[in-house]
MARVO-978575 format. One record per atom (N, C-alpha, C, CB): residue in one letter; y, x, z. Coordinates in steps of 0.02 Angstrom, whole numbers, plus 50000, padded with zeros to 5 digits. Glycine has a CB too. Layout:
N
aYXZ ...
END
This chain:
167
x502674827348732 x502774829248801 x503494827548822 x502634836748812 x503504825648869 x504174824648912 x504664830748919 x503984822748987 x505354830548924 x505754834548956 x505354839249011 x506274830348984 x505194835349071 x505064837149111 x504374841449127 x505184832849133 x504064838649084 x503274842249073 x503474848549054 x502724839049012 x504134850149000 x504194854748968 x504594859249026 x504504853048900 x505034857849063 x505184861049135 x504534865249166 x505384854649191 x504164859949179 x503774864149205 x503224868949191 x503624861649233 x503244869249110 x502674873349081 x502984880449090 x502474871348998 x503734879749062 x504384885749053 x504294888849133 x505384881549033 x504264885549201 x504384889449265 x503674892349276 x504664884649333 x503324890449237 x502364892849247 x502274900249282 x501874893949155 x502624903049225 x502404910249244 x502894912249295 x502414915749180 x503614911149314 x503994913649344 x503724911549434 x504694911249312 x503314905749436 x503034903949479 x502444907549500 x502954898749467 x501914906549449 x501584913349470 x501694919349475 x501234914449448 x502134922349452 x502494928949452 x502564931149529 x503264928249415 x502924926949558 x503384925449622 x502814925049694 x503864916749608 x502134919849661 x501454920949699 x501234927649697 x500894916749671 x501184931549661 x500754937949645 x501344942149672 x500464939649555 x501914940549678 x502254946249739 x502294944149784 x502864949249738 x501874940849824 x501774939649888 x501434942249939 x501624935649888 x501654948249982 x501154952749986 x500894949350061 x501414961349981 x500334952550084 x499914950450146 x500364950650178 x499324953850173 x500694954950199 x501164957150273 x501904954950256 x501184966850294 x501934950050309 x503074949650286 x503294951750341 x503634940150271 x503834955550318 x504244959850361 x505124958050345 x504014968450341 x505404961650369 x506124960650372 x506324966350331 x506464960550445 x506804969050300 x507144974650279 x507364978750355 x507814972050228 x507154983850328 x507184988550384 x507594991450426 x507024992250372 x507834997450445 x508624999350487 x508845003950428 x508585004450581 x509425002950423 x509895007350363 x509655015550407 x511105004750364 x509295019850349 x509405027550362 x509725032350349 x509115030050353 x509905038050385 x510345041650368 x510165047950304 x510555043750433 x510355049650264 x510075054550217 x509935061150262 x510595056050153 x509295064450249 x509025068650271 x508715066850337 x509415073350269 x508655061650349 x508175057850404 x507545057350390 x508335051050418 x507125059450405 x506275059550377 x506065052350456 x505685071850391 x505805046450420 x505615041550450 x505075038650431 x506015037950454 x504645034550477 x504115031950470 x504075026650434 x503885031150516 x503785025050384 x503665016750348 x503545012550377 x503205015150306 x502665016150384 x502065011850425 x501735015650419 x501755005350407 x501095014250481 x500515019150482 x499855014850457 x500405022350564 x499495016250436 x498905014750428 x498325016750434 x498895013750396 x498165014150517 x497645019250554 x496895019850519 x497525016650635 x496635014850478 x495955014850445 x495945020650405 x495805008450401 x496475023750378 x496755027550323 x496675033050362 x497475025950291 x496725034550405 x497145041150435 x497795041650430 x496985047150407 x498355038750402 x498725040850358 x499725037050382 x498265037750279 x500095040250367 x500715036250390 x501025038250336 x501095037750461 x501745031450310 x501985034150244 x502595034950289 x501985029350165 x502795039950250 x503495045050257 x503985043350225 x503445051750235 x504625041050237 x505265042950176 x505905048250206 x505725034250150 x506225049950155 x506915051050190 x507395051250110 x506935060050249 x507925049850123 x508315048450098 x508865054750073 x508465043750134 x508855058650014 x509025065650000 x509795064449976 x508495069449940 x509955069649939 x510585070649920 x510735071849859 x510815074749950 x510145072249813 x509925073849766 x509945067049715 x509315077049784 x510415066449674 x510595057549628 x509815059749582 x511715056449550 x509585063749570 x508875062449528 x508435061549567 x508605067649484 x508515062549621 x507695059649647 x507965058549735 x506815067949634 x508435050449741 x508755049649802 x508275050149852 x509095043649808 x507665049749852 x507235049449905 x506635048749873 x507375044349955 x506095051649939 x505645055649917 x505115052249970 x505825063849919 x504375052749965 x504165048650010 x503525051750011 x504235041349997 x503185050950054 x502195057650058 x501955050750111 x502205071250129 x501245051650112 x500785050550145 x500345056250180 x500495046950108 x500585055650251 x500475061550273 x499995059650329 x501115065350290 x499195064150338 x498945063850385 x498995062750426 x498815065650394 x498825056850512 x499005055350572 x498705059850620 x498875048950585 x498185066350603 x497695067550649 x497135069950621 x497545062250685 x496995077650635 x496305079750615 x495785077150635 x496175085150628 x495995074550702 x495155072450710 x495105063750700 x494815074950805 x495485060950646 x495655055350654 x494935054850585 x496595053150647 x494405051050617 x493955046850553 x494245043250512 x493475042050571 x494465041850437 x494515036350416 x493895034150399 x494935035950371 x494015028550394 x493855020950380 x493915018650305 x494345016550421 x494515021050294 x494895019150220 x495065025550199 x495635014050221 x495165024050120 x495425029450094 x496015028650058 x494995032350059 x496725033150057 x497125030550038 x497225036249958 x497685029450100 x497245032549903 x497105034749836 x497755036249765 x496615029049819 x497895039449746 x498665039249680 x498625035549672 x498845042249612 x499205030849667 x499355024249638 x499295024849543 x500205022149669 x499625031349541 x499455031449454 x498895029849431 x499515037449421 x498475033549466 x497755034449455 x497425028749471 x497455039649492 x497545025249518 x497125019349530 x497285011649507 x497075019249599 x498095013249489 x498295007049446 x498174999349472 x497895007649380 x498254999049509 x498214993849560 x498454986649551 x498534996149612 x498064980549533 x498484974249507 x497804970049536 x498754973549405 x498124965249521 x497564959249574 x497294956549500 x498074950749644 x497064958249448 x496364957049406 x495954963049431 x496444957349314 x496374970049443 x495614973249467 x495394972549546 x495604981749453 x495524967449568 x495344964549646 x495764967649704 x494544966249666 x496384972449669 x496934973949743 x497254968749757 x497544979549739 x497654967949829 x497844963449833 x498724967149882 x497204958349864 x499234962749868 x499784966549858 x500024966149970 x500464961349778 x500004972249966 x499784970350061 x500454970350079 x499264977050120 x500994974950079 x501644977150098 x501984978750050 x501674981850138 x502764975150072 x503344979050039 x503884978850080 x503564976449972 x503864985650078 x504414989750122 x505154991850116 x504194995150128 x505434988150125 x506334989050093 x506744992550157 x506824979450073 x506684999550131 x507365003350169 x508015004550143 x507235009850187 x508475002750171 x509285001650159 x509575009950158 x509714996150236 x509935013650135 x510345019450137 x510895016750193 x510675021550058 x510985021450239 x511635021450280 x512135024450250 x511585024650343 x511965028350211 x512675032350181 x512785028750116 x512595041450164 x512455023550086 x512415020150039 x512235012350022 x512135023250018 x512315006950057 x512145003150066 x511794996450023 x512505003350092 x512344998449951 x512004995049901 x511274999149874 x512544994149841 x510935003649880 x510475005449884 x509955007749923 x510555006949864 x509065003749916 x508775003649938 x507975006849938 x508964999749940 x507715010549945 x507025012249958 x506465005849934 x506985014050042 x506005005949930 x505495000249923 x505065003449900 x505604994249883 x504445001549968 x503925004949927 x503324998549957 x503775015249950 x502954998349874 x502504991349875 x501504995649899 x502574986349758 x501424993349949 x500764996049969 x500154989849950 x500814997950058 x499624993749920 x499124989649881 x498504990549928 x498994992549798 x498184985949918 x497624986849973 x496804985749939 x497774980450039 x496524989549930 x495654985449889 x495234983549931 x495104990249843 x495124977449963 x494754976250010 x493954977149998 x494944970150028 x493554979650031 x492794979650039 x492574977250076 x492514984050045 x492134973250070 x491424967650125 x491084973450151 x490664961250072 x491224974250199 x490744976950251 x490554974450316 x490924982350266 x490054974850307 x489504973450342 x488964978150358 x489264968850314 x489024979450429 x488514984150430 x487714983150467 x488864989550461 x487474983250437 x486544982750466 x486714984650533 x485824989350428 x486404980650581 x486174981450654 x485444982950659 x486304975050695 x485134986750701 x484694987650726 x484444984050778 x484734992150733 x483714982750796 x483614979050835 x483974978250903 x483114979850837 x484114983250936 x484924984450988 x485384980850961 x485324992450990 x485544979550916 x486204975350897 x486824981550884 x486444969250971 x486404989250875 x486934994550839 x486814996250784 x487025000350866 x487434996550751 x487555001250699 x487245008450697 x488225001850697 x486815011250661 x486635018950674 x486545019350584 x485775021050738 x487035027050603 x486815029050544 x486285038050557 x487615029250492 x485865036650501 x485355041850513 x485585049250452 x484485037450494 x485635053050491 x485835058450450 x485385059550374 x485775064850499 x484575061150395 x484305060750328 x484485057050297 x483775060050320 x484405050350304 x484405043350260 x485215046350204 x484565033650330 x485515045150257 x486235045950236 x486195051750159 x486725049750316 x486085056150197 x485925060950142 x485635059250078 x485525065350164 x485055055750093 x484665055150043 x484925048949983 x483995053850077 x485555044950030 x485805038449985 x486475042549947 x486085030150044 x486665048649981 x487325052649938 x486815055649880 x487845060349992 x486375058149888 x486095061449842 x485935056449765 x485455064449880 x485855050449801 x485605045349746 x486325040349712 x484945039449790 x486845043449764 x487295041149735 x487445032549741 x487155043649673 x487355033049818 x487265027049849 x487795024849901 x486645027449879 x488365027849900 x488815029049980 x489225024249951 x489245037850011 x489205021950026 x489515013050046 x490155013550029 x489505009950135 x490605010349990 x491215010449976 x491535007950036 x491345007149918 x492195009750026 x492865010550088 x493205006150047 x493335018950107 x493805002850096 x494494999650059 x494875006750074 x494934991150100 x495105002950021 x495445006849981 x496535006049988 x495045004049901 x496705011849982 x497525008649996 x498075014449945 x497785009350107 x498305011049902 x498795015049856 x499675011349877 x498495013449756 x499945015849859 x500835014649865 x501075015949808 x501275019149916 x501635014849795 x502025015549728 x503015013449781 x501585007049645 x503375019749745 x503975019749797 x504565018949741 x504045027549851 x505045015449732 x505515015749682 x506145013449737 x505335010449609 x506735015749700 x507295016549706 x507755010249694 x507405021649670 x507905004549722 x508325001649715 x509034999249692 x508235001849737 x509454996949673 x510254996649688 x510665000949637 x510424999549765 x511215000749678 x511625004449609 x511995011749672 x512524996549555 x511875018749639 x511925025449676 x512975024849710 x511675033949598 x512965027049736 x513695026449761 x513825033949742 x513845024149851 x514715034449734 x514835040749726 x514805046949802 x515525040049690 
END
């Protein structure tokens, strides 16, 4: 093999590496926050759901971050699931949707980032001769009972701490 063949076997993975953090959504780095500022990420209305950070005072745990309901009477669509728990990587079919980089105002070399995973589902829903969607309460029932209910996408986060802490 050539020099060059050998170049490019060596950048293989760092190349794909670099593909597989490519998430669906590109964004900019965000507005520097102030500590003890509770601010919005992003919302994600299929979810119900909006992610939260704020930026503490606390060097063990600089910031802290929830997914917090948009609305009781808000239907989801999606369900948003522990990232521990659901372990999220694109062999088990997630796909890497957002990453969210918030800057410290009181700290600048450090940053927030939190990577949002997404499991997409094919849906498609049966029309009726009307050309509507209906769902029938028995039926419904009778496909939970059998252990039949239509899967949702799915959406996990994972939030880590950036940079180097200032005094």
């Amino acid at each position: 093999m050539s020099t060059r063949h050998l170049l490019w076997l060596a950048l293989l993975p760092a190349i794909a590496a670099s593909a597989a953090e490519t998430p669906e959504l590109q964004r900019a780095t965000g507005a520097p926050q102030a500590v003890g500022a509770a601010h919005t990420l992003r919302q994600i209305p299929e979810a119900c759901a909006r992610l939260e950070g704020m930026f503490t005072a606390d060097a063990a745990q600089p910031y802290t971050f929830a997914v917090v309901r948009t609305s009781e009477q808000c239907q989801p669509r999606a369900r948003f699931v522990d990232f521990d728990k659901a372990q999220p990587s694109e062999a088990k079919g997630w796909k890497l949707n957002d990453v969210i980089r918030v800057p410290s105002a009181a700290c600048p070399a450090q940053q927030a980032v939190v990577r949002v995973w997404r499991l997409p589902v094919a849906q498609k829903p049966e029309l009726d001769g009307q050309g509507q969607s209906r769902i029938y309460l028995e039926e419904a029932k009778k496909q939970a009972a059998a252990g039949k209910i239509a899967q949702v996408p799915m959406f996990a986060a994972q939030m880590k701490v950036e940079g180097k802490a200032c005094n």
